[in-house]
matplotlib code that plots the C-alpha trace (Angstrom):
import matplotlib.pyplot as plt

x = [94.5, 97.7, 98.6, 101.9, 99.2, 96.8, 93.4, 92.4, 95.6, 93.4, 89.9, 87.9, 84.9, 82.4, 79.3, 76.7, 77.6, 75.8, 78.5, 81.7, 79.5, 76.2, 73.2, 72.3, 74.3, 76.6, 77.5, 81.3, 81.7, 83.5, 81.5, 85.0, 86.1, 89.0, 86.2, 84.0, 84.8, 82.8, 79.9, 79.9, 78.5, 80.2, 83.4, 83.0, 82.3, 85.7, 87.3, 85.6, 87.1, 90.4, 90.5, 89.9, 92.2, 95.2, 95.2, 96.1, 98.4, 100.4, 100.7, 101.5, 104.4, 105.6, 105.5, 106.8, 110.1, 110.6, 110.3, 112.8, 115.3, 114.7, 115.1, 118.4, 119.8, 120.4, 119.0, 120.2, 118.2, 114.8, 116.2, 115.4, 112.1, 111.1, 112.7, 110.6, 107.5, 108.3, 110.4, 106.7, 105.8, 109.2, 109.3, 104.8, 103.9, 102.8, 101.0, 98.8, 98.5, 97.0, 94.7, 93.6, 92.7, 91.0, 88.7, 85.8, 87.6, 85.5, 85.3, 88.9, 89.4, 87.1, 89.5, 93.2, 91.4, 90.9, 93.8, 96.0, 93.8, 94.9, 98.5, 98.3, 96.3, 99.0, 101.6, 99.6, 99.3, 102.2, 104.0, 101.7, 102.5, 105.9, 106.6, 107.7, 111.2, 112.7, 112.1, 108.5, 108.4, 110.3, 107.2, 104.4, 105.9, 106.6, 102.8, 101.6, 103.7, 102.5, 98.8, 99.7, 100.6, 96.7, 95.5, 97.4, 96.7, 93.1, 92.2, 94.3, 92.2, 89.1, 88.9, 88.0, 85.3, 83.6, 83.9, 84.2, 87.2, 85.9, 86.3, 89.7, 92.6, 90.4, 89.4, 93.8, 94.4, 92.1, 93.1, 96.3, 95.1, 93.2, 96.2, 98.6, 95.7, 95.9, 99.3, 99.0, 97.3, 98.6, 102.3, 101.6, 99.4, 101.9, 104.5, 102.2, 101.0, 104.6, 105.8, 102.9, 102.1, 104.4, 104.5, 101.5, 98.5, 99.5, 99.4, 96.3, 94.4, 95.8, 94.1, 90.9, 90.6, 90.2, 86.9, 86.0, 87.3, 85.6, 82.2, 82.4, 82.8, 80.0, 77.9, 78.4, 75.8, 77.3, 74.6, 76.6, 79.8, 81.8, 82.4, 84.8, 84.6, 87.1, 90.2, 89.8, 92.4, 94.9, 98.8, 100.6, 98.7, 102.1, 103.8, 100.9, 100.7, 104.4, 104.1, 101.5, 103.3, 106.7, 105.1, 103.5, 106.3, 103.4, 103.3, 107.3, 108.7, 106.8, 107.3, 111.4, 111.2, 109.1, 111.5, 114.9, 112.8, 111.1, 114.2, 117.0, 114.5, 111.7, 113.6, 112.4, 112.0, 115.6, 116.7, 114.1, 114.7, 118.5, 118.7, 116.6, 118.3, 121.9, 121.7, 119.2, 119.1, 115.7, 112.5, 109.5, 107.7, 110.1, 109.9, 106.3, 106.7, 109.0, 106.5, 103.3, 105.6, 106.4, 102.4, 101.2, 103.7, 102.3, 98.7, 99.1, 100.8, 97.7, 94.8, 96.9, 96.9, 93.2, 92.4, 94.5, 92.6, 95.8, 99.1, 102.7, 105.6, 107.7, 105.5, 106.8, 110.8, 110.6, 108.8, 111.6, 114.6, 112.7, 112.6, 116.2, 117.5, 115.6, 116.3, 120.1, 119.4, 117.9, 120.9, 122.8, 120.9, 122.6, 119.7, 117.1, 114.5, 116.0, 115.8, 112.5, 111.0, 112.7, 110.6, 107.5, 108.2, 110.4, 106.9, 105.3, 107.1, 107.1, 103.3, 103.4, 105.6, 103.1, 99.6, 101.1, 102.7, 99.6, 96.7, 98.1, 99.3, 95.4, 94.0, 96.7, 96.3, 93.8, 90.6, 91.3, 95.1, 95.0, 95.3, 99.1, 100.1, 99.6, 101.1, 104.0, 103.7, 103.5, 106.6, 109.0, 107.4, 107.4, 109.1, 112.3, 112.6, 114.0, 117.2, 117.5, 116.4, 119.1, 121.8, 120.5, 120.7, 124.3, 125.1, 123.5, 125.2, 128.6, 129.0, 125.6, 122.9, 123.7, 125.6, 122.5, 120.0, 122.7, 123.1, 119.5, 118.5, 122.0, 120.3, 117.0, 118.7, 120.6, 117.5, 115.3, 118.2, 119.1, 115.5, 114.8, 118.0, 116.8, 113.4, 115.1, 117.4, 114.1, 112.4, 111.5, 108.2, 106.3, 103.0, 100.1, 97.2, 93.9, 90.7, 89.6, 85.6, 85.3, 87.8, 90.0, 93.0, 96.2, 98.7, 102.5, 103.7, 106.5, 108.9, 109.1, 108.2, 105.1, 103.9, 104.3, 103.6, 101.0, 99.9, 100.4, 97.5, 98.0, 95.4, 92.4]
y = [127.5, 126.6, 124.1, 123.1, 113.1, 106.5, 104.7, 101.1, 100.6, 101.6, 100.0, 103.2, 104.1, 101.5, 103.5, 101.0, 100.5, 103.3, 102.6, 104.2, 107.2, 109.1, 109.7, 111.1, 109.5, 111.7, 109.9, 108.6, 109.7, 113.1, 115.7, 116.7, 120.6, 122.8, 123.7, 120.4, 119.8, 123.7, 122.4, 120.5, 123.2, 121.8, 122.2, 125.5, 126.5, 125.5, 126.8, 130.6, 130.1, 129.5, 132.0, 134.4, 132.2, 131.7, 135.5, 136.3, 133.1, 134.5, 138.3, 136.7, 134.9, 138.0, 140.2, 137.5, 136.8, 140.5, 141.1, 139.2, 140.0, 143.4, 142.4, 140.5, 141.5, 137.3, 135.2, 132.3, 134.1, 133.6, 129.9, 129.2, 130.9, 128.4, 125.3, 125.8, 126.3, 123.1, 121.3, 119.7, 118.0, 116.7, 115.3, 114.4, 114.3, 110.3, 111.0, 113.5, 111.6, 109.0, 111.6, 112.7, 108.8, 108.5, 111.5, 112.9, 115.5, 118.6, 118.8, 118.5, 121.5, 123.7, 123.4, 123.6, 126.8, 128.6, 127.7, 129.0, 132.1, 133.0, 132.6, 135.3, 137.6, 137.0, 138.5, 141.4, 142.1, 141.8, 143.5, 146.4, 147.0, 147.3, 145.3, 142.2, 140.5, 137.9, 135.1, 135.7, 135.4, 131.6, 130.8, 132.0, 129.7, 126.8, 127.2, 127.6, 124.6, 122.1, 123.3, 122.4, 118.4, 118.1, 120.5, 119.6, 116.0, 116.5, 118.9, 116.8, 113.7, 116.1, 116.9, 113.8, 113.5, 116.5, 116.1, 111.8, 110.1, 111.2, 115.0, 114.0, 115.5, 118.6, 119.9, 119.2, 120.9, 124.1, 123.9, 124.8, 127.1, 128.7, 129.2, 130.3, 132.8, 134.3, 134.2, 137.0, 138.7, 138.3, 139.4, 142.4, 143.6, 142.7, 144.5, 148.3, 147.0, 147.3, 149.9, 152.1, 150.9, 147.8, 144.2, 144.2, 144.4, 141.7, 139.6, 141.0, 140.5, 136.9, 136.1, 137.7, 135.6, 132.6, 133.1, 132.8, 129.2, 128.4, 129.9, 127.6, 124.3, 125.1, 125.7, 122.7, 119.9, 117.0, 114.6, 114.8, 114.0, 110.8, 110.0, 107.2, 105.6, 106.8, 104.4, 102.6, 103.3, 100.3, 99.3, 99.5, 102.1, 103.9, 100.7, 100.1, 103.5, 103.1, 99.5, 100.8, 103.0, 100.8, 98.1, 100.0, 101.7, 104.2, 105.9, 105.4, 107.1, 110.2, 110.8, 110.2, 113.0, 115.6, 114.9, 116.1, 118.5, 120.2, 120.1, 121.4, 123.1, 125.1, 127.2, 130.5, 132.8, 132.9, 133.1, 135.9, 138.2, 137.5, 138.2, 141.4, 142.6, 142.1, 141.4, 143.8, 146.3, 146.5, 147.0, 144.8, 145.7, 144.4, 141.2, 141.0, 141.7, 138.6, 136.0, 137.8, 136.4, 133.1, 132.5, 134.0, 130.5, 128.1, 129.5, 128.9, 125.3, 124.8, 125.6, 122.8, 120.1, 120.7, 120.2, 116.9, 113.9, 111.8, 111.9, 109.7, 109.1, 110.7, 113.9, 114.3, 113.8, 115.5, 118.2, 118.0, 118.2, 121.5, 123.2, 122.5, 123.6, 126.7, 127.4, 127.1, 129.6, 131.6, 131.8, 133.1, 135.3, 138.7, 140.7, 141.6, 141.2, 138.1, 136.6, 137.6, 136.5, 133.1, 133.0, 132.1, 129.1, 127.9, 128.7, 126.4, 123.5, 123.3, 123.6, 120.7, 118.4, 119.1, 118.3, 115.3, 114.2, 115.0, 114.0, 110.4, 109.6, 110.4, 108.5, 105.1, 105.0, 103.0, 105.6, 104.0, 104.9, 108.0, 110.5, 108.9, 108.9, 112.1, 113.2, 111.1, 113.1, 116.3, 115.5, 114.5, 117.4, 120.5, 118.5, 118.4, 121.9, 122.5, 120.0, 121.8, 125.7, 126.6, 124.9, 126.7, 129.5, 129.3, 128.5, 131.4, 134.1, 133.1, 132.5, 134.7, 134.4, 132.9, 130.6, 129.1, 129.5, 127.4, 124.9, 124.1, 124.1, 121.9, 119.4, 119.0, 118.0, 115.5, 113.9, 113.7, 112.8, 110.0, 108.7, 108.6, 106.4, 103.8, 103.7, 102.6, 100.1, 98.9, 98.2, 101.4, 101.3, 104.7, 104.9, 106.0, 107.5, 107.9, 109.5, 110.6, 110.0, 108.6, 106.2, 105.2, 103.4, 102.9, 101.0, 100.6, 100.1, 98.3, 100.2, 97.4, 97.6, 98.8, 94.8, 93.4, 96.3, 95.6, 97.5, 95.8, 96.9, 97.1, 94.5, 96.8]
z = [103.8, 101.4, 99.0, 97.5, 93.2, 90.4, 90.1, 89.4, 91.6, 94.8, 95.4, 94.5, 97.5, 97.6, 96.6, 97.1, 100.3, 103.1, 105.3, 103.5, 101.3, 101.9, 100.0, 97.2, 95.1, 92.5, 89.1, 89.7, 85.3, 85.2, 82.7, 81.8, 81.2, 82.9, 86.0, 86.1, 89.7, 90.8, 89.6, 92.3, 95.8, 98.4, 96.4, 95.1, 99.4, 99.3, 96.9, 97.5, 101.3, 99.5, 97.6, 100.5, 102.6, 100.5, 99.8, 102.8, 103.7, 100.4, 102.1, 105.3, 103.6, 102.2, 105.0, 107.2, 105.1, 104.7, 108.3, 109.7, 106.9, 108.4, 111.6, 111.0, 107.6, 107.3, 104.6, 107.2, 109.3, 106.5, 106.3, 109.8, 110.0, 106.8, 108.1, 111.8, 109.7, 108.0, 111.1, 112.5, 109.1, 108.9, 112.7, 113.1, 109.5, 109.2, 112.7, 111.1, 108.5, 111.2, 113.1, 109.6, 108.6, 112.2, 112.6, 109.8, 107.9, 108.1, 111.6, 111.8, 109.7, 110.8, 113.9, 112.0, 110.1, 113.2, 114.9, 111.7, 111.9, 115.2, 114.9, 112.2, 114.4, 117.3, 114.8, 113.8, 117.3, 118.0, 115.0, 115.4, 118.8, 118.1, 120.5, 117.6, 117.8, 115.8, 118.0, 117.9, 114.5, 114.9, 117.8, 115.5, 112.0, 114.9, 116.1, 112.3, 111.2, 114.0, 112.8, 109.3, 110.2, 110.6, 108.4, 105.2, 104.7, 105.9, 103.5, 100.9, 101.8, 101.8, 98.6, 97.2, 99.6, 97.8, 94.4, 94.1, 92.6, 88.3, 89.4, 91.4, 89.2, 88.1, 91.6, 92.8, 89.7, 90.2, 94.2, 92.9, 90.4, 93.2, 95.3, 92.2, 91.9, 95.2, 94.8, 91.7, 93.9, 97.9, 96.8, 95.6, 97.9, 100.6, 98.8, 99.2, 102.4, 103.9, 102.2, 103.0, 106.6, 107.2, 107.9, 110.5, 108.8, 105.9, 109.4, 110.8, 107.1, 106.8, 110.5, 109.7, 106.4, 107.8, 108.3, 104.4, 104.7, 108.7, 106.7, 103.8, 105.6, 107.8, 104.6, 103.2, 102.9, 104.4, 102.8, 99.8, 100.4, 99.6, 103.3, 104.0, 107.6, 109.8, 110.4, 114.2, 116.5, 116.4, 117.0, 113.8, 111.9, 111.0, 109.4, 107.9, 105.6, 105.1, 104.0, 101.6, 100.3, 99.6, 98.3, 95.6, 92.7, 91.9, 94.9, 95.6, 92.8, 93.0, 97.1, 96.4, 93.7, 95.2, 98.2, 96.4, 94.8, 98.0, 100.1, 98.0, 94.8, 96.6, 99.0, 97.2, 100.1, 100.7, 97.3, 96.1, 99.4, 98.7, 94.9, 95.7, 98.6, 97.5, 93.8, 92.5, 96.0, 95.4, 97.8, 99.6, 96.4, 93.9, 95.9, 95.6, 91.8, 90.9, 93.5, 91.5, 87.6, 89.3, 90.3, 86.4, 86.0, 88.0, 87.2, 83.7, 84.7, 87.1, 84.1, 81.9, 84.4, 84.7, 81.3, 80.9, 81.4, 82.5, 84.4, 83.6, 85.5, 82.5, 82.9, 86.5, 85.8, 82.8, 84.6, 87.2, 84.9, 83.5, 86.5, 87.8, 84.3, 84.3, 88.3, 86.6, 84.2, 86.3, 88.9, 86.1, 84.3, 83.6, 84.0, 86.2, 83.7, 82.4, 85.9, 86.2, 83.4, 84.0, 86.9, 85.2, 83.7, 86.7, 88.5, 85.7, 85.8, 89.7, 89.8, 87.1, 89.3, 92.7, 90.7, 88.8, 92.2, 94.3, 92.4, 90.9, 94.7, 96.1, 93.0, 93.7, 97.7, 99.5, 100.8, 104.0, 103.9, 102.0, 104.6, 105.7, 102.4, 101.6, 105.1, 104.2, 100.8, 102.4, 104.8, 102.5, 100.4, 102.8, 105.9, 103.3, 103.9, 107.5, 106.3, 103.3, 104.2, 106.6, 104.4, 101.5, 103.5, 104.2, 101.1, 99.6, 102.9, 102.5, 98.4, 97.2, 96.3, 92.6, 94.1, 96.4, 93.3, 91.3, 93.6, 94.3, 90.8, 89.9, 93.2, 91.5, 87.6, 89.4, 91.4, 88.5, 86.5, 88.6, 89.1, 85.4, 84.6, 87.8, 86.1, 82.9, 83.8, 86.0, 82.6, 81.3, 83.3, 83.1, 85.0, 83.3, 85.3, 83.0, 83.9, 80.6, 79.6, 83.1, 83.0, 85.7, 85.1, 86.7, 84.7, 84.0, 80.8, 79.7, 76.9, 74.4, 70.7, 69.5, 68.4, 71.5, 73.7, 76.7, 79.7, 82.7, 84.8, 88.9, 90.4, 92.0]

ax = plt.figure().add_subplot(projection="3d")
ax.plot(x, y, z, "-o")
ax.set_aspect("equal")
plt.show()
């Protein structure tokens, strides 16, 4: 599995009616607390299969960016490999979205999981056998990617069918401190896997641990989730999720940010493999060492978002202009430490921008939509990248790697920038997403002074 967001807005799941949830019941009211959603077992099925799971999806990443920069000697070359991973969310993401609205979500997974396992046993094979070339490395992050337009907004959309809308935020929030944590862990274990034996095993390891995550879902009781019906097949289903989304400024604002901010801000595998390669002329290992300070970041960012109780648009830019600032600083840092430890909060405020993005987007859509917006999420999100990778990757080949970590960081001030001063002149309306004591509340409030100030509440 991977990784890299309102409430009264959306009619919440109708639990007194058998057709959209199952029995028993489980109280809607959040217990509150930085783990309340792993108290719930199907859940914490889930997130032990994730664990496992994104462990190895995090040494596969290594090995796989290392291996064809040691096949080519290109950071263009890394660029394409990301943007062909990320070229199928960006072409089929909505129609995912639709299959994952259409068809019960566990089943659906339990088939993207084992497909994604076997694509990373193909490369092990293959890589092992010595037998690997570059352009087997491009079919393999194709294959992955096309998986990936199912898997991701199905397991997005699954989550609230575990834990119920209360335990929403927290269980996005510790999916993502799951994933930063296998990401302490995957990097570095790539980095001794390929020095020691090389890039194959990392790929064989990554296939084999899908079957944490396969094991998990078929444990689960399915009694107790928060089942939804399945959307009919019909004409129109596409314009309908997009119509959904643009008629709503709570779910617009955040998909137009995270989309300058995934396309032109999160193209680290080419910027880390470059700064080490040709800035630093350091090893696989070293490269393992600065992903392992930028998850410690987004951990710590991930562990915070799970304790808050409520999410605002000003959260998100502000969180935004952070990271581009830092990814600035960072660029031009004069030291590899300094770079380094810049990392961590750049890791931080990125892991702050996906949660507040993610979990207010899940919380604002209709149920019965909620699998195409988060695919239209996810695409703009991770489909950004194949527009944005190989330029990046250009950028950072032909005026270094500074250069390329400047001007994606210089990209991401500018979006947030631009999107903060349109919100003002809109009004000044910051949305305000609150979940605390149970509460579930969507509303945007006018900036006005503190006398006359009133939410204006979304209609439910």
């Amino acid at each position: 599995m991977s990784t890299g967001h309102g409430a009264d807005s959306a009619p919440a799941p109708n639990h007194d009616d058998a057709s959209t949830t199952s029995l028993p019941r489980v109280k809607r009211t959040s217990k509150g607390g930085t783990f309340s959603s792993l108290r719930v077992r199907n859940y914490r099925l889930f997130a032990t299969g994730q664990v496992v799971s994104n462990t190895g999806t995090w040494m596969q990443r290594i090995a796989q960016d290392w291996l064809v920069l040691s096949l080519t000697g290109s950071s263009a070359a890394v660029g394409i490999t990301t943007a062909l991973q990320f070229l199928p969310m960006l072409l089929l993401g909505l129609y995912g979205g639709v299959i994952a609205d259409r068809c019960p979500k566990r089943p659906l997974l339990l088939i993207t999981q084992a497909a994604m396992g076997v694509t990373g046993l193909a490369l092990g094979a293959l890589t092992l056998s010595g037998h690997v070339q570059v352009w087997h490395v491009y079919l393999t992050a194709l294959a992955l990617g096309l998986v990936t337009v199912v898997d991701n907004p199905a397991r997005q959309a699954f989550v609230v069918e575990m834990v119920g809308p209360a335990d929403l935020r927290n269980a996005v929030s510790l999916n993502s401190a799951n994933f930063q944590s296998a990401r302490l862990v995957g990097p570095a274990v790539a980095g001794v896997l390929i020095t020691a034996v090389g890039s194959g095993w990392a790929f064989l390891l990554n296939g084999l641990s899908y079957v944490a995550p396969i094991a998990g879902l078929l444990m689960m009781r399915t009694a107790e989730l928060h089942r939804t019906d399945p959307a009919p097949r019909g004409k129109g289903q596409l314009r309908e999720g997009l119509r959904h989304v643009a008629e709503r400024p709570e779910l617009v604002w955040p998909i137009v940010l995270v989309g300058f901010i995934g396309t032109f801000g999160f193209n680290f595998p080419i910027w880390l493999t470059a700064f080490v390669n040709d800035v630093f002329h350091a090893d696989a290992s070293t490269y393992g060492l600065l992903n392992t300070l930028m998850a410690a970041g987004s951990l710590a960012g991930a562990l915070l978002a799970a304790r808050r109780g409520s999410s605002r648009l000003r959260l998100l830019v502000g969180a935004a202009v952070a990271f581009g600032v830092l990814e600035v600083a960072a660029a031009l840092a004069p030291s590899f430490w300094t770079f380094a430890l810049l990392l961590v909060p750049i890791g931080m405020c990125g892991l702050t921008i996906n949660v507040t993005a993610n979990s207010s987007l899940q919380l604002a859509s209709d149920p019965a939509l909620r699998g195409r917006v988060m695919s239209l999420f996810m695409m703009v999100f991770m489909g950004g990248t194949p527009l944005g990778a190989p330029l990046v990757g250009w950028i950072t080949d032909v005026y270094g790697p500074r250069v390329g970590f400047l001007a994606g960081g210089a990209v991401s001030v500018l979006a947030a920038t631009g999107i903060g001063f349109a919100l003002a002149r809109a009004g000044g309306l910051r949305l305000k997403i609150d979940l605390r004591r149970g509460r579930r509340h969507v509303a945007f409030v006018p900036r006005e002074p503190a006398a006359r100030r009133e939410d204006v509440t979304v209609a439910a």
